[in-house]
Structure formats: C-alpha cells, structure tokens
C-alpha positions in Angstrom: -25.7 83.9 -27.5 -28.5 82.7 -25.3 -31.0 84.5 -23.2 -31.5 83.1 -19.7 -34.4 84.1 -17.3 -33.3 83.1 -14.3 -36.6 82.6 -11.2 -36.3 82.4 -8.0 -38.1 80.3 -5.3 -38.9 80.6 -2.3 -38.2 83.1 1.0 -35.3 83.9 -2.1 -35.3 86.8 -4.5 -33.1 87.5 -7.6 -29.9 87.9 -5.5 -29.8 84.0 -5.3 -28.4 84.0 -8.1 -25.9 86.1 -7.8 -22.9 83.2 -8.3 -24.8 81.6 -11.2 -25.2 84.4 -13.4 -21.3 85.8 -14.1 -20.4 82.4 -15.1 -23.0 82.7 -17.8 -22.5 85.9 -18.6 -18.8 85.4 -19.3 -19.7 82.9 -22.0 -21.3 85.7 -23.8 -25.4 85.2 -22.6 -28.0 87.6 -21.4 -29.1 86.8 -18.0 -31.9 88.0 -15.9 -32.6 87.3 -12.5 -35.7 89.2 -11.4 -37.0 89.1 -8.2 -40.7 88.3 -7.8 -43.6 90.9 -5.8 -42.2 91.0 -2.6 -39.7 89.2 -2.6 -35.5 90.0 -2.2 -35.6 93.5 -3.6 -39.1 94.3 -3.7 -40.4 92.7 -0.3 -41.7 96.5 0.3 -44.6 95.2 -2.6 -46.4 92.6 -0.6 -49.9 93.1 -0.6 -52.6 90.6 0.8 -53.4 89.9 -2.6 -50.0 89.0 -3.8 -49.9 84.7 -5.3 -48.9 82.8 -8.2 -50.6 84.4 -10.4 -49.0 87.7 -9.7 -45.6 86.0 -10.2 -46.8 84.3 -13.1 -47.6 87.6 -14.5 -44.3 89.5 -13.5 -42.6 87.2 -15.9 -44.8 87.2 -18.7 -44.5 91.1 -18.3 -40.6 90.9 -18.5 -40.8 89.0 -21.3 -43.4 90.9 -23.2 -41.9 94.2 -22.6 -38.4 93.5 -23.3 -39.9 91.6 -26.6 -37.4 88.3 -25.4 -37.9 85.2 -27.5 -35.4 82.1 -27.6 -35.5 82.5 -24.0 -34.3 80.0 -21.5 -36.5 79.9 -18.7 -35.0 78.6 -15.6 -37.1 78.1 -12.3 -35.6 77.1 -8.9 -38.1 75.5 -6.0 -41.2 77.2 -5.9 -39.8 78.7 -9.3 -41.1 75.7 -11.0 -44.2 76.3 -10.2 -44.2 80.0 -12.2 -41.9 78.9 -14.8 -45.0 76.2 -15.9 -47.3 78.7 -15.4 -45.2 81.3 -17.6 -45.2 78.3 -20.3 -48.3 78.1 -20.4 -49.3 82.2 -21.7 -45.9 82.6 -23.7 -44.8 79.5 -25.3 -44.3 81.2 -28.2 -41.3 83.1 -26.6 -39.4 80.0 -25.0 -36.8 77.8 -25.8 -36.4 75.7 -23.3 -37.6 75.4 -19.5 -35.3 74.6 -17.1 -36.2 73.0 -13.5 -33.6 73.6 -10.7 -34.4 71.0 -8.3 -37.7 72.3 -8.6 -41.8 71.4 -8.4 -43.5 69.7 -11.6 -46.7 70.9 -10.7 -49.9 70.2 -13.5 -52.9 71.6 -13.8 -55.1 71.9 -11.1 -52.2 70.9 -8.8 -50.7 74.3 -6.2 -47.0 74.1 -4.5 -48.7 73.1 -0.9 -50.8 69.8 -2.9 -47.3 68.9 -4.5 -44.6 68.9 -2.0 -47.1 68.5 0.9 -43.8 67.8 3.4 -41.9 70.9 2.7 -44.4 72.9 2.5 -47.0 72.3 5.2 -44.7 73.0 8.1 -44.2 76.5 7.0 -48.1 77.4 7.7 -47.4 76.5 11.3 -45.1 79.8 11.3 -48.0 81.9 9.2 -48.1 85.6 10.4 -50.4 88.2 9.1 -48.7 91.8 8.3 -50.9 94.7 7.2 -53.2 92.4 6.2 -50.6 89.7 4.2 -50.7 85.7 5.0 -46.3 85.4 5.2 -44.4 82.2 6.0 -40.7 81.1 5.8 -39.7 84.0 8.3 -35.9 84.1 8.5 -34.4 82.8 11.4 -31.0 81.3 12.2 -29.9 78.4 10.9 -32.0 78.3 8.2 -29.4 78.1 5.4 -29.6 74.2 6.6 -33.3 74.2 5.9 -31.7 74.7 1.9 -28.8 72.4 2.4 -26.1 75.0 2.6 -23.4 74.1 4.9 -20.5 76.7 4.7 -20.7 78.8 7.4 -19.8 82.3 4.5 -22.5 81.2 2.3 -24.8 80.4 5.2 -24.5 83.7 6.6 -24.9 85.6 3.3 -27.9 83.6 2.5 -29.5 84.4 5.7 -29.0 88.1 5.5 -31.4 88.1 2.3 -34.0 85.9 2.7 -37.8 86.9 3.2 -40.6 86.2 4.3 -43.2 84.5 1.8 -46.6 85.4 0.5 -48.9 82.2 1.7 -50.9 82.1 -1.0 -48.3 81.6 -3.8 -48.1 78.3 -2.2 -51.7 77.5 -1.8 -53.1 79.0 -5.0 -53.2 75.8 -7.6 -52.0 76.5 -11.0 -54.5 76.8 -13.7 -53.4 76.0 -17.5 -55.5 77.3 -19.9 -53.9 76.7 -23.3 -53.8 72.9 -23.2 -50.6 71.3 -23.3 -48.9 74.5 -24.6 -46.6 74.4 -21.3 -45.5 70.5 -22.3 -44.7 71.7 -25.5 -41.6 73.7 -24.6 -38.5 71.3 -24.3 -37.9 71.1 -20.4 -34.2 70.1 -19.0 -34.2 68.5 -15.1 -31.4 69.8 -13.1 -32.1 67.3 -9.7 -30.1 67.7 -6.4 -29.3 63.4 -5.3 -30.9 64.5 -2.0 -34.2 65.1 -3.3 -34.5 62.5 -6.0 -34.0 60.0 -3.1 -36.5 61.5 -0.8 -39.2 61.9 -3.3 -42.2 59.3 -4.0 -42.3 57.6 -7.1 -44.6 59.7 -8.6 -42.4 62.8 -7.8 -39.2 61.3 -9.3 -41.0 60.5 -12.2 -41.9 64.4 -12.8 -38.1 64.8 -11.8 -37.0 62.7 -14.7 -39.3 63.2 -17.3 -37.0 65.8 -19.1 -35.4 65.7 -22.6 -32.7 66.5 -20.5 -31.7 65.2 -16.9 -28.8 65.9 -14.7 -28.3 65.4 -11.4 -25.7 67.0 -8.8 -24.9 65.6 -5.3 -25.5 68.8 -3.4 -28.2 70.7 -1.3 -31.6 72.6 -2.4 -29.6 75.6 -2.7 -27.5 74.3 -6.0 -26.7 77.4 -7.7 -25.3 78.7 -4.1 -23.7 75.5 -3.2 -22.4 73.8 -7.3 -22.4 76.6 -8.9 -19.9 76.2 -11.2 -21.7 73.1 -12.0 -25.3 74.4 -12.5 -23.4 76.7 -15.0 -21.8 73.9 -17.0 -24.9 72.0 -17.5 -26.8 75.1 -18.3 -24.3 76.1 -20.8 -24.9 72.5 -22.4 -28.5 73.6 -22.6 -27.2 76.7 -24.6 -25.2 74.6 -27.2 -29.0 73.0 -27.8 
C-alpha cells in the first residue's frame, strides 16, 4: 500500500482530482487530495497575504501532523511548484515526487519567471478583493484554456474553479536545504501538447525524470486520461 498526496494547481482545488483518486484507492492506496488556502473548498481563506509559501506550508503541515512518510507526492501545474518546495523542508518523508504536466521550477526561479506565456496573460485579468491580488477568474469557456473538450467535463470543471492568489505565481521559490529537493526520486508525467510547445530548456526539465511518461491529452490529464494517469501512477507504486 502506497500513500499518495495528491496537489492541485491552479484556479483548481482538491476536487480536481476527484476521477483520479478512486482508481487508486481501489488498488488498496491512501490518497489525499487537499485543497490549498483559498482555493476549491477553502476559497473563503484568501487573505492578501496568501503565496507559495503558504501552500508550501499547508503540505508540510499535512504531512507533519498526520506523521505520513513513504509518501508519493504528486503536483499538477502550478502544483509543481509547491511539491519542490515541499521537497525541499520534508525530504525525509517522501518517496517519490511526481510532476503532472507541471513547472520544474529551481531555486530562485517563481511560476510567472518559468512559464512566462501562461502565466503573464492572467495579470491582465488581476482584480483586488478585500485587499487580495486574484487572477484566473472563471469565465466560460475556460475548460479549453486546460484542454478539456467534452462538453460534461467542461461544464463540471467550470462550476469549481476559482479565482487565484497573484502572488503564488510571483513569489520565487527559495531552497534552503541544498539539493535536498533533487534528492527525492521525481517521475515526469508530460501531456504531448506541452512537450511540443516548450523551449528546449523547459523540455529538458520535463524529461529529466527517473521516470518519464508522456500522454496525448490536454493540461487537464487527470480530468481528461484518467484512467491513464492512474496506471502510470500505479507503476510508480510498484517502485
């Protein structure tokens, strides 16, 4: 039996994962899909102050109070951005990361400086509420901003995404432990779309795994494959 800790990424919360996780589960695994300050579920906790350090900690927290070790972190988008971040204060209670079509940020390095096209545009849409920068505001159609294209998934996506806390995508990530974070054995679970898009630099972050998959399919991967997300993660399991 594994232990998977599933992270969300962006304008998502822990709902996303709401496919995913009974596939695992029915192998026999723990799985936890926590949604980050104000996001999904706990949108009502936005504060101004809210960035990637506060999601940074709300991991380290789970896995510190539950006492989890052997976990199996998994981080999707934006996700891979905390999941690093998480590697970096509690090595000692990981087996393995896992990015799902997600950033490779390093130190120094914030979610706006490494995927400058995605994320840029969303500034454009900032709004301030009760004193909070926000972007990625719901708005229709944006299931195709994630690659989703049937129309029942679309629409239950749409229903549950939220807006963003700026400055988890503008705050850089700061490693303090050295190369604890490179350590932990990483697996790279790619969508085609965005391996082909990417600069060289980026696919070489995409690919640098001890472990690399790839699946034909949208952003969205464990809405759109998955059954397929679950197989490969399974693999991961077997170790």
């Amino acid at each position: 039996m594994a232990t998977f800790v599933l992270i969300h990424g962006g304008g998502h919360g822990g709902w996303c994962y709401n496919k995913l996780s009974p596939l695992l589960r029915a192998e026999g695994h723990l799985v936890f899909s926590p949604s980050l300050t104000g996001c999904g579920d706990r949108k009502h906790t936005i504060t101004p102050e809210v960035n990637l350090d506060t999601h940074i900690t709300d991991v380290v927290n789970l896995l510190d109070y539950d006492d989890m070790t052997d976990v199996i972190l998994v981080g999707h988008s934006y996700g891979g951005m905390v999941i690093t971040g998480v590697a970096d204060r509690a090595a000692h209670r990981l087996r393995e990361l896992v990015y799902l079509d997600a950033a490779h940020p390093v130190d120094g390095e914030s979610l706006r400086m490494n995927a400058p096209r995605q994320i840029e545009p969303t500034y454009a849409g900032m709004q301030v509420v009760d004193g909070a920068e926000l972007v990625m505001f719901p708005m229709p159609g944006m299931a195709a901003f994630f690659g989703i294209t049937d129309p029942a998934d679309a629409e239950w996506l749409e229903a549950r995404l939220t807006p963003h806390p700026w400055k988890c995508f503008d705050q850089p990530l700061r490693l303090t432990n050295g190369d604890a974070s490179r350590r932990v054995r990483r697996t790279n679970i790619n969508c085609t779309p965005s391996l082909q898009n990417s600069e060289p630099d980026a696919r070489a972050r995409q690919t640098d795994g001890d472990r690399n998959f790839e699946i034909d399919t949208g952003h969205d991967l464990m809405v759109t494959e998955p059954r397929k997300v679950a197989d490969m993660l399974l693999e991961v399991a077997r170790g």
